[in-house]
C-alpha positions as CSV (number, residue, x, y, z in Angstrom):
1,X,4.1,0.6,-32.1
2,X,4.6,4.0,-30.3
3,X,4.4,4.3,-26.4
4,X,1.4,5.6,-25.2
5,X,2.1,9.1,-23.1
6,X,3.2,9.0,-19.4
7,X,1.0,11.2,-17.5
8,X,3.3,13.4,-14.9
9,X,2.8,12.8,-11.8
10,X,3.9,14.5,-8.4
11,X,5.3,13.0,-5.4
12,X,6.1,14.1,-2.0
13,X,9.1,12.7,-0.5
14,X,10.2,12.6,3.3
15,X,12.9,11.9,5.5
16,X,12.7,9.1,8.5
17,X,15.0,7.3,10.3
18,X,18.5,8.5,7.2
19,X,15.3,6.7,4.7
20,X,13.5,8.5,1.8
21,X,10.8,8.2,1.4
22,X,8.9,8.7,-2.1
23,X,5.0,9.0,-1.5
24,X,3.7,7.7,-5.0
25,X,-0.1,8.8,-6.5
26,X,-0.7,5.1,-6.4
27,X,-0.1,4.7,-2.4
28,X,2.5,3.3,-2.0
29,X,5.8,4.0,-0.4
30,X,9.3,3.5,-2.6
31,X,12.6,3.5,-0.6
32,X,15.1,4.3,-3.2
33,X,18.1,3.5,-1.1
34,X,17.0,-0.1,-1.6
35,X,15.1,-0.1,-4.3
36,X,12.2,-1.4,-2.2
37,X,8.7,-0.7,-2.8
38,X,5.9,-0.9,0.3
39,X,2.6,-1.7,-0.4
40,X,-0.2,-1.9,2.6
41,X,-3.4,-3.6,2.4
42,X,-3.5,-5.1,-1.4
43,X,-6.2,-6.9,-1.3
44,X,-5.7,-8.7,-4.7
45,X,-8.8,-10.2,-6.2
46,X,-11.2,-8.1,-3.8
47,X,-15.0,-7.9,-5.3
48,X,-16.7,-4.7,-5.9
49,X,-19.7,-5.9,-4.6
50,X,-20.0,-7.1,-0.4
51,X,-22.3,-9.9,-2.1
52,X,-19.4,-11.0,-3.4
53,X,-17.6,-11.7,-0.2
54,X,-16.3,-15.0,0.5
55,X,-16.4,-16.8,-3.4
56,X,-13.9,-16.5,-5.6
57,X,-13.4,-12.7,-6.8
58,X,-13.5,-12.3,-10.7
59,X,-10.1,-11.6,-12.7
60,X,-10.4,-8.0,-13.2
61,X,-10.7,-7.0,-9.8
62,X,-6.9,-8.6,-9.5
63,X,-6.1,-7.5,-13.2
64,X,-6.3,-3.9,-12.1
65,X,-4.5,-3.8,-9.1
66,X,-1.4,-5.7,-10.4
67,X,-1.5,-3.1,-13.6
68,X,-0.5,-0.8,-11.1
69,X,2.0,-2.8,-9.4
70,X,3.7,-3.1,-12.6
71,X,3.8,0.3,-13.9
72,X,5.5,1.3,-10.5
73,X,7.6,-1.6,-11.4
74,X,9.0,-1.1,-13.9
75,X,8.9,2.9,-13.6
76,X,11.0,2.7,-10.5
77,X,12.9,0.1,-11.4
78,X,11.7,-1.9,-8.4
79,X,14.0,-4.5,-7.3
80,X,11.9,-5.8,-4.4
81,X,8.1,-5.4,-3.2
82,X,7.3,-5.8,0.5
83,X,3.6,-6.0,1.3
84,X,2.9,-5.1,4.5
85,X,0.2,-7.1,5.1
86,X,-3.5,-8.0,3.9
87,X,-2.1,-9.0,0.6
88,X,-5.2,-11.6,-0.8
89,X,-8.2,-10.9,-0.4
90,X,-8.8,-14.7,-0.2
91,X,-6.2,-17.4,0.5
92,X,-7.5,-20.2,-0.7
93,X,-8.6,-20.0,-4.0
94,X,-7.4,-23.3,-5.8
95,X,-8.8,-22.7,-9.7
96,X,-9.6,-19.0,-9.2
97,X,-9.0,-16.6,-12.2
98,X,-7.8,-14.2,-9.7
99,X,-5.2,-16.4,-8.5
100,X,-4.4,-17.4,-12.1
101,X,-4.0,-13.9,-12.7
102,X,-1.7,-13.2,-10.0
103,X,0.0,-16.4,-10.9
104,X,0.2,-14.6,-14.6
105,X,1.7,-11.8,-13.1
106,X,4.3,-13.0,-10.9
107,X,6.0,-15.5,-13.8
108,X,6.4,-11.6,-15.9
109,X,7.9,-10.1,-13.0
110,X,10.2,-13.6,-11.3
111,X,13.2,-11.2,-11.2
112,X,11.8,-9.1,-8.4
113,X,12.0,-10.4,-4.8
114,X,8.5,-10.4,-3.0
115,X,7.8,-10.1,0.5
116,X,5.0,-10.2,2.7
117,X,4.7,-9.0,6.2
118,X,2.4,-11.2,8.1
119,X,0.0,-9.6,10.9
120,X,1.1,-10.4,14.7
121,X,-0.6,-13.9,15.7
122,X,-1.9,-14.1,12.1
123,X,-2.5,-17.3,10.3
124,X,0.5,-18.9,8.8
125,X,-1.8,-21.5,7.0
126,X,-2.6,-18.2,4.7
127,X,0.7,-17.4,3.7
128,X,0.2,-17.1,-0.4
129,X,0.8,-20.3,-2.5
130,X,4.2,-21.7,-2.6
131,X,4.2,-21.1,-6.6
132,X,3.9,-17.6,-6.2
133,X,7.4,-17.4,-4.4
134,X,6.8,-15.1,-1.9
135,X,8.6,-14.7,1.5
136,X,6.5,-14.5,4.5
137,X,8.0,-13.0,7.9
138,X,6.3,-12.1,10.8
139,X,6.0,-8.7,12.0
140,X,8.0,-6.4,12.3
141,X,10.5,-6.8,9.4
142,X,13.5,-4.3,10.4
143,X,14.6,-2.9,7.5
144,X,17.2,-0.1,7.5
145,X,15.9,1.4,10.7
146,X,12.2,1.2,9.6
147,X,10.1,-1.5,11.6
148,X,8.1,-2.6,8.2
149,X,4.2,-4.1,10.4
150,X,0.8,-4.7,9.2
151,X,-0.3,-2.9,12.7
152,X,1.3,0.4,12.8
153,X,1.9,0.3,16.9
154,X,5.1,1.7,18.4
155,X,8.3,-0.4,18.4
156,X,11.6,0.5,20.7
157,X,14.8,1.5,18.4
158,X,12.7,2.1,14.9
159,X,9.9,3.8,12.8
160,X,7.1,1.9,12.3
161,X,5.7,1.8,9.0
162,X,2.0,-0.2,8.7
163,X,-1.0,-0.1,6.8
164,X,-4.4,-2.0,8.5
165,X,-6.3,1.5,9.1
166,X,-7.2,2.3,6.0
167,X,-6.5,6.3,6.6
168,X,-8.0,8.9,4.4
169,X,-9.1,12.9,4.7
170,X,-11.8,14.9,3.5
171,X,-10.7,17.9,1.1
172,X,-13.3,20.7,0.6
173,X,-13.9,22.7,-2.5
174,X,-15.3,26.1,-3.8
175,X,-18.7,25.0,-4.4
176,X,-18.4,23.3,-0.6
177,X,-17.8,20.0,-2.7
178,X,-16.5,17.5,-0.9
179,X,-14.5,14.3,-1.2
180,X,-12.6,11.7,0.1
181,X,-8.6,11.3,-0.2
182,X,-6.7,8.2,0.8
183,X,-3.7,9.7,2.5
184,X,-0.1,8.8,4.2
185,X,-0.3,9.1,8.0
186,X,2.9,10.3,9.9
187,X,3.1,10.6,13.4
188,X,6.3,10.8,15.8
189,X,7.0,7.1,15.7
190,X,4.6,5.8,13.8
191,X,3.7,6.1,9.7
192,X,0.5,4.9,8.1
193,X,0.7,3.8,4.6
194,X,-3.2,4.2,2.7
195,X,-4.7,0.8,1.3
196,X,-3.2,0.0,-2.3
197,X,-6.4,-2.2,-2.9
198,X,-9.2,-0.1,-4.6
199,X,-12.3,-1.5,-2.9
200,X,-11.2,-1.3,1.2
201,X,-12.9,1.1,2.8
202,X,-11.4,3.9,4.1
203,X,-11.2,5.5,7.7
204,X,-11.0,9.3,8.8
205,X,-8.7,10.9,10.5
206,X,-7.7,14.5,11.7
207,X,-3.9,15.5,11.6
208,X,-2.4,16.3,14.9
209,X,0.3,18.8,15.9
210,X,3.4,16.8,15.3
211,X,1.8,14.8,12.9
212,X,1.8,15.0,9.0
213,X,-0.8,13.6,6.2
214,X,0.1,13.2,2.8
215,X,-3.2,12.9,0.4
216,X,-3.3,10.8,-2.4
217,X,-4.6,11.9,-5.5
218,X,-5.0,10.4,-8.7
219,X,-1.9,12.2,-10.3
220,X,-0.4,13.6,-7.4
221,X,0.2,13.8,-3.6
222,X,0.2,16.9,-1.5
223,X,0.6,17.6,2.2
224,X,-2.4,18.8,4.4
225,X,-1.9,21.5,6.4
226,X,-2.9,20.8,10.4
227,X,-5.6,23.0,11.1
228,X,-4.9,25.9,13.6
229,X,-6.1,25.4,17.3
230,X,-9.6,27.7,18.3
231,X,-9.3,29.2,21.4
């Protein structure tokens, strides 16, 4: 059976701390010195619907998340996947299809390492299931210079790099269309990774002299332009 047809996408890449840094369409960050791939706020299994909060989410919400993960996968020939934290939705899930799913998913993929970053003071009783062979660290996991966090806050002797806001921008049209990009947040000393989950919320920001934004895209990432000062 023939493959179907890779759609092209376009990266941006950056440079922090002697680490690339390959901003990927999907939002998430890949390091290829490593081989590493970061992935903030997953939130496998996630409903669509705020109803749906707090009961067992249904497989597809988990199905399509982890399609992603394993295109980038295998695309990038990703040796090892740090999630920097939020990574279920819900921990404890014993008989979920989600967490069947996911269970699915990580027997296809046991060759690649998996990390996850917890949150400072966060709940070690919701680490993910031992079966799912997972390493959990606390924050910050140093990594080649990068602090890897689930809070992006400032850290002495390394660049942060955390998810937990959610950042995204608004892009304007022609027609005075607008809409709402995730997007990768760079500041001096600190980076911001956009939610890889689909169904997060997402939070505003405005981009800073000094700072850079990234916006995510479905086939493409693209750098946003600080907007000049009035007098």
């Amino acid at each position: 059976m023939p493959r179907a047809p890779v759609t092209a996408v376009t990266i941006a890449t950056l440079e922090v701390r002697g680490q690339t840094l390959l901003l990927l369409p999907e939002k998430a960050v890949f390091l290829p010195e490593s081989d590493t791939l970061l992935v903030a706020d997953a939130y496998i299994g996630k409903a669509r619907s705020p109803g749906q909060l707090g009961a067992p989410a249904p497989a597809g919400t988990a199905d399509e998340a982890l399609a992603t993960l394993t295109g980038l996968v295998r695309r990038l020939d990703v040796k090892r996947v740090v999630f920097l934290g939020d990574f279920l939705h819900a921990m404890r899930w014993p008989g979920s299809a989600a967490l069947a799913t996911l269970t699915r998913w990580r027997e296809l993929h046991s060759a690649v390492e998996l990390t996850l970053v917890r949150a400072a003071h966060g709940d070690r009783v919701g680490d993910p299931p031992v079966a799912l062979d997972i390493q959990a660290f606390d924050e910050p996991l140093m990594h080649r210079g990068l602090a890897l966090c689930h809070h992006p806050r400032p850290i002495d002797g390394a660049y942060v790099l955390g998810g937990h806001l959610h950042p995204c921008v608004s892009i304007g049209g022609r027609a005075h269309d607008w809409q709402r990009l995730p997007c990768f947040w760079f500041a001096e000393r600190v980076g911001v990774l956009p939610a890889f989950g689909t169904f997060t919320g997402m939070q505003a920001i405005r981009v800073r002299r000094g700072e850079r934004a990234f916006a995510a895209a479905a086939d493409r990432v693209f750098e946003l332009l600080p907007k000049p000062h009035r007098r």
